[in-house]
N, C-alpha and C positions, 0 to 999 in steps of 0.2 A: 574653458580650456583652450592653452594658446593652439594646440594642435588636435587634429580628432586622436582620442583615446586608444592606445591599444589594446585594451582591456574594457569590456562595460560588463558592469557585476550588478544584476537585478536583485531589489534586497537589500535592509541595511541590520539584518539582526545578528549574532555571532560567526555565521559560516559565510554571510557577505561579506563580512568584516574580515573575519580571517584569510577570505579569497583577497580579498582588495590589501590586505598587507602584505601577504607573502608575494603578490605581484608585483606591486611597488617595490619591494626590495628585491625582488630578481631584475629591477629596471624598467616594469611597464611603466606606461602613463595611463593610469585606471579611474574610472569617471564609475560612481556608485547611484543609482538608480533608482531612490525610497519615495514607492506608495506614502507615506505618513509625514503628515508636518512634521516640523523636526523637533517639537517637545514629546510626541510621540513615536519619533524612532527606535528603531532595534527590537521589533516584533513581539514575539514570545519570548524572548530574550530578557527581556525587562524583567519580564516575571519569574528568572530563574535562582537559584540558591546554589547549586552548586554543579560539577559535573563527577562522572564514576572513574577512576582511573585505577589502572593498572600498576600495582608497582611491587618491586619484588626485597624492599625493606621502607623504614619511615623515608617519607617523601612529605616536604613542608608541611605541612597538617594532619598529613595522614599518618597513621599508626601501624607498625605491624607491617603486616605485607598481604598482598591480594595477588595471587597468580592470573596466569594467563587462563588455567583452566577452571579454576572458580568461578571468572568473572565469567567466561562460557557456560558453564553450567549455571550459572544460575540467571544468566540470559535465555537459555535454554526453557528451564523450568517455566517461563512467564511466559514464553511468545509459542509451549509448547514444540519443540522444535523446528515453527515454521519462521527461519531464516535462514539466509544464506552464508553459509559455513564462512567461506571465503572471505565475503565482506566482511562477515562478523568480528571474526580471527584479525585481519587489519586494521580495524577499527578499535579494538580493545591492546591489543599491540601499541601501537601509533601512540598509546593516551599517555603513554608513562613516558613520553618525550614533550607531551604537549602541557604540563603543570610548568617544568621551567621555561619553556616557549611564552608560554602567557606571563607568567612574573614579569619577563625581558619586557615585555610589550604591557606594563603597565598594571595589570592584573591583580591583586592582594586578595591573600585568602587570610580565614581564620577560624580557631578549632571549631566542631562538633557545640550547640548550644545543647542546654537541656531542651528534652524533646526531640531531641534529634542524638543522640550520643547511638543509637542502633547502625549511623551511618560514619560513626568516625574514621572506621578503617577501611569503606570505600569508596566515599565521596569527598572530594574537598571542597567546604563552602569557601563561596563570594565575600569578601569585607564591603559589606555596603549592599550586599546584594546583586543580580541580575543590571540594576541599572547603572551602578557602578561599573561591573565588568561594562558593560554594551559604549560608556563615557570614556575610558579609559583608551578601548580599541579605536574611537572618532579623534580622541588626542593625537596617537598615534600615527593611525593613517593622516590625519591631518600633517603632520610632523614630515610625512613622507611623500606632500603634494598630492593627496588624491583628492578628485575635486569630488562632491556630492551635492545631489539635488535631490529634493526633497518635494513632497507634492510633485511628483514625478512618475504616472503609472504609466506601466506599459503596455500599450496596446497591443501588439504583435511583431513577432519574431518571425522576418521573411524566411523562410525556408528555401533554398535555391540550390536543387542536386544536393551534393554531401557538407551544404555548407550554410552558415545562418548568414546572407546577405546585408540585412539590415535591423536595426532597431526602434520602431515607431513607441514614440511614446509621447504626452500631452503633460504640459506644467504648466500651472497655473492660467489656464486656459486654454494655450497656445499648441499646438503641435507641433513635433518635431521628428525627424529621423537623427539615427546616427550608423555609420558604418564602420564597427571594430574590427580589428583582427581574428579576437577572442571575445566568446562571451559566456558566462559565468551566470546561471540562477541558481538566486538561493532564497525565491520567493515565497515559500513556506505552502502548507494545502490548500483547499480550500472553505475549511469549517466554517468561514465568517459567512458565505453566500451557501443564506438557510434555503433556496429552492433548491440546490446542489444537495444539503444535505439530507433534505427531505424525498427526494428522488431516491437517495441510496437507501433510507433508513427506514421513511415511510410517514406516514402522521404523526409517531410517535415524537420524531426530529422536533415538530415545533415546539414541546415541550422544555428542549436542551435549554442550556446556556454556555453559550461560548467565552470561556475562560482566560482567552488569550485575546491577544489583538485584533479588532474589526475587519483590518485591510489587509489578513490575508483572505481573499477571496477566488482566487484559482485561477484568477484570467489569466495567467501567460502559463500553466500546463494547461487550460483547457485549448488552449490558443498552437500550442504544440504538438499536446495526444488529437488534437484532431487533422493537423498537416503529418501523421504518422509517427508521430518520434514513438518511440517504445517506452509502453506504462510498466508497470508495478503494483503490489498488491489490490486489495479490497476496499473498493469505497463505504463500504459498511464499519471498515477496523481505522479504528483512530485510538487517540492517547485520549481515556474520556474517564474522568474520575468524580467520583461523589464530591459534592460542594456543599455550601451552605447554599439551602435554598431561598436566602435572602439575597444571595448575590448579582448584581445586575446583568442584564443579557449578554453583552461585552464588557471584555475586559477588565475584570474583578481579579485574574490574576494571583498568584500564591496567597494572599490573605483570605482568601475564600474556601480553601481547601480544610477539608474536617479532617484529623489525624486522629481522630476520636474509639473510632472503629473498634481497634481490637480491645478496649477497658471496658465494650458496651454491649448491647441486642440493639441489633438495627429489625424494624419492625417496616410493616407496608400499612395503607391507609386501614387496614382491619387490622392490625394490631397483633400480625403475626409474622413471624421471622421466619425468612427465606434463605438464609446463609451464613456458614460457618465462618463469626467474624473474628476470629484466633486463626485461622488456615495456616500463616505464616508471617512474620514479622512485616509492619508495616507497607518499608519501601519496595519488597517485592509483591504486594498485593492491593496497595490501594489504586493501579489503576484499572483491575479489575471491576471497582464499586459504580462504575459510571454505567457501564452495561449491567451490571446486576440489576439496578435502579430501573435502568429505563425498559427492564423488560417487565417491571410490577404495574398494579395501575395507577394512571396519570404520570406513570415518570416520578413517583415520590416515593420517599421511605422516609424512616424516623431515626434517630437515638436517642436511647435512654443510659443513663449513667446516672452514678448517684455519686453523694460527697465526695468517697475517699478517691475517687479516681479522676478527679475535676481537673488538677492538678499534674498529669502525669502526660500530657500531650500538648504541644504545639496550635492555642485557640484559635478559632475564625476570629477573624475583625468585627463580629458582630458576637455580643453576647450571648449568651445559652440560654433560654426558654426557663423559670426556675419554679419551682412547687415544694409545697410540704409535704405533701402526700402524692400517688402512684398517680390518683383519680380525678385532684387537681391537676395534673400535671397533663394527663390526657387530654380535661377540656380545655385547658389553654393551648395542645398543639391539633385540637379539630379529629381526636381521636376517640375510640371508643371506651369509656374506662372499662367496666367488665370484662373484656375482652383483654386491654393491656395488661390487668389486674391478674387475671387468669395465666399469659404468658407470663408474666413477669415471675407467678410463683412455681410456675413449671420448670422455669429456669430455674428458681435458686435449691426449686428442689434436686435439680439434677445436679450440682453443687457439691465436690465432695471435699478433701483436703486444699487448702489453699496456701499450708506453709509454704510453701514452692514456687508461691508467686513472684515473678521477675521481670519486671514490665520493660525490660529492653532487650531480651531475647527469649525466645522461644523456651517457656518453661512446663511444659506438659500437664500445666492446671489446666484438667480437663472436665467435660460434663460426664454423666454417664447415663443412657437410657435414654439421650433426648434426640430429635432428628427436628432438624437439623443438628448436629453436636458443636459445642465451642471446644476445640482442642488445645487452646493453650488462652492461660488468663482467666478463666472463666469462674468469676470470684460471685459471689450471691450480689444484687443489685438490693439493699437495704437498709441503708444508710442515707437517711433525708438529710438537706434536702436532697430532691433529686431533682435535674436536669434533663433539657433535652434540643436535639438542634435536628431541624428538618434537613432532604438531602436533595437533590436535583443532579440531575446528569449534565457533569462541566466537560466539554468537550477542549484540548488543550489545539491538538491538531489531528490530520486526517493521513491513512498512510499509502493512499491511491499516488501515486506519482511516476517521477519517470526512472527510469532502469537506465543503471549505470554498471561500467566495471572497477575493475582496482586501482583506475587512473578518472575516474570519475567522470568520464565520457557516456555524452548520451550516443544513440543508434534509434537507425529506423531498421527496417526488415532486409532496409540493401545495404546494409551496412553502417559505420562507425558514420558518425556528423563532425566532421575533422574540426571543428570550432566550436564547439560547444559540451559545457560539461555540467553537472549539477551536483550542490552541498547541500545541505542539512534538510528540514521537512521534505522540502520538496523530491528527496529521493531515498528519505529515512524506510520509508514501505520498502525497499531492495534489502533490508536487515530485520524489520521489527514487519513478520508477518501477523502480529496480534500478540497484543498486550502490551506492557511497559515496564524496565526498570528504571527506580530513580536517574535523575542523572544523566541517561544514558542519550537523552536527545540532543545536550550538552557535548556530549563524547563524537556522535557520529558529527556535528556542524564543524565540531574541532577538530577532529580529522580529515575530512572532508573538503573542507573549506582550505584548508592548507594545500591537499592534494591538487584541488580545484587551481588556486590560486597558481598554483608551481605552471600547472601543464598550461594551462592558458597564457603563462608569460613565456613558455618557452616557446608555442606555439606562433607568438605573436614577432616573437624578435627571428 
């Protein structure tokens, strides 16, 4: 960079990206900050499919209309009402401005595939994907002068009175500082550093696997919350969903994810079911199954499903475990057959009418007499072969972070930090006090990340 930057944006996944363009078009000169080689930039981003928007008739791909107060409430419903109104309210607002924002800026979306048709009318997917989006936004900003380094982590954020002095950070061997006017993180939690997470979570932690990117690992909020800037929620609540338990420790990413769930009985190493897996459609409950999992033993559960519902969900990248009978099926996944055999027929006894069945919304095929109960879906498992895919606790990201307001500034205890603001994970915990909807990590980086971008260019000039 011919001059030092007015802008340095930590981060290069959606909400860095979004800060780093909207500043560049307000006239900063913005220098982008990426932990990751650059075949692996754009964080959890990469692994995204789509984001939640708000819109109040058909908007490019979307269907229908999705109000302000649906998408509230049914944010509500997940996180149980612990967020913050305020934020929440801005950030679901904000979205139905950000689908043509992004198109401008490169963007392509495309309908609902099968598998996914429960999310037509409030998600709009990616053409190409997460990596596509994250390709599109480096075009861009590229387009717009921003320079970006890569293998770039940053060490620390001087803190000096109300203001971030400096930026230490080391590439490709070397150290370096810089001194911005503004500075912008959107370095995501820190799930990837397992003592971090084991600290929070306990022994059970080593068991996870971390579903997104290796290099978010916390060092510039730990590097923060310990100079004072003010945290945000629980380090115990992260976006953590049932995977395939063949998935690798890092970075396995949206093809790992089981959407299996509500067609099946998810079982634990004894061959008994723990939870009602019909609760409610999909995308508002699969990122509950990651904590479900990791509180059984060893961090493991099962499904079982059989022929006719093979077909009716969005597969792992890895095949499904397959048998001809219940008992085969058991010892090939190291279960008990008797015991599976035994659940399995308690279920389909509990089994009653199933003309009703509708497998992309909530259709009150329900059990009757069983407890746990499956309240919608819940069709007899009898129909060989049958199938089955083990489950593991996939942690996406974590929502301890730093506390911002509706201009996406951080603060210590003596007040605002006139130069610094924070987007997407890294301050997503001020919204999402536990649990997840689709989408929606997508929604607050885009939001966020724009706001972020605004205020630190106008800061800087």
């Amino acid at each position: 960079m011919q001059a030092s930057p007015d802008v340095v944006v930590i981060g290069g996944g959606n909400a860095a990206l979004c800060a780093a363009i909207t500043a560049a078009e307000a006239g900063a000169r913005v220098l982008i900050l990426e932990t990751a080689p650059e075949p692996y930039r754009g964080g959890n981003s990469r692994h995204t499919r789509n984001f939640r928007c708000m819109h109040r008739g058909p908007l490019g791909p979307l269907t229908d209309s999705y109000s302000e107060d649906e998408y509230l409430a049914d944010l509500m419903k997940v996180t149980d009402g612990r967020t913050d109104d305020t934020l929440a309210r801005l950030a679901i607002r904000t979205s139905e401005e950000c689908l043509p924002w992004m198109e401008a800026r490169g963007v392509r979306f495309q309908p609902s595939l099968s598998g996914t048709l429960s999310l037509a009318r409030t998600n709009a997917f990616f053409l190409g994907g997460g990596k596509s989006l994250v390709n599109a936004y480096y075009r861009t900003a590229a387009g717009l002068g921003v320079e970006v380094l890569y293998e770039a982590a940053v060490t620390h954020l001087n803190l000096d009175g109300d203001r971030i002095a400096r930026v230490d950070y080391t590439c490709r061997g070397q150290s370096h500082s810089v001194s911005p006017m503004s500075v912008v993180v959107a370095s995501g939690g820190f799930q990837a550093d397992l003592e971090w997470l084991t600290r929070a979570w306990g022994a059970a932690a080593k068991n996870f696997l971390i579903r997104g990117t290796p290099y978010n690992r916390g060092v510039v909020l730990a590097d923060l919350l310990d100079q004072g800037v003010e945290s945000v929620g629980d380090p115990t609540q992260c976006h953590a969903v049932a995977i395939d338990g063949r998935a690798p420790k890092y970075d396995g990413g949206i093809v790992t994810r089981l959407d299996c769930v509500p067609f099946s009985i998810v079982v634990n190493r004894d061959a008994q079911r723990f939870y009602d897996e019909g609760e409610d459609v999909w995308p508002k409950r699969y990122a509950i199954w990651g904590r479900l999992v990791a509180a059984q033993p060893q961090q493991v559960g099962y499904v079982i499903i059989d022929a006719k519902s093979l077909e009716l969900f969005m597969p792992s990248v890895f095949p499904p475990i397959k048998a001809d009978t219940l008992e085969d099926l058991a010892q090939k996944m190291d279960l008990p057959p008797a015991a599976l055999r035994e659940t399995v027929d308690e279920f389909n006894a509990a089994c009653g009418d199933t003309s009703g069945f509708h497998p992309t919304e909530l259709d009150g095929v329900t059990t009757k007499g069983l407890e746990p109960p499956k309240t919608n879906w819940a069709r007899p498992i009898d129909t060989p072969p049958y199938y089955g895919y083990s489950l593991r606790t996939g942690v996406t990201f974590t929502y301890l972070g730093l506390k911002v307001d509706e201009t996406a500034q951080c603060s210590t205890a003596d007040g605002p930090i006139r130069n610094l603001w924070a987007a997407g994970e890294t301050m997503a915990g001020s919204i999402l006090g536990q649990g997840y909807l689709a989408g929606f990590g997508m929604t607050i980086g885009t939001v966020f990340g724009r706001i972020a971008g605004r205020e630190a260019a106008a800061h800087a000039s």
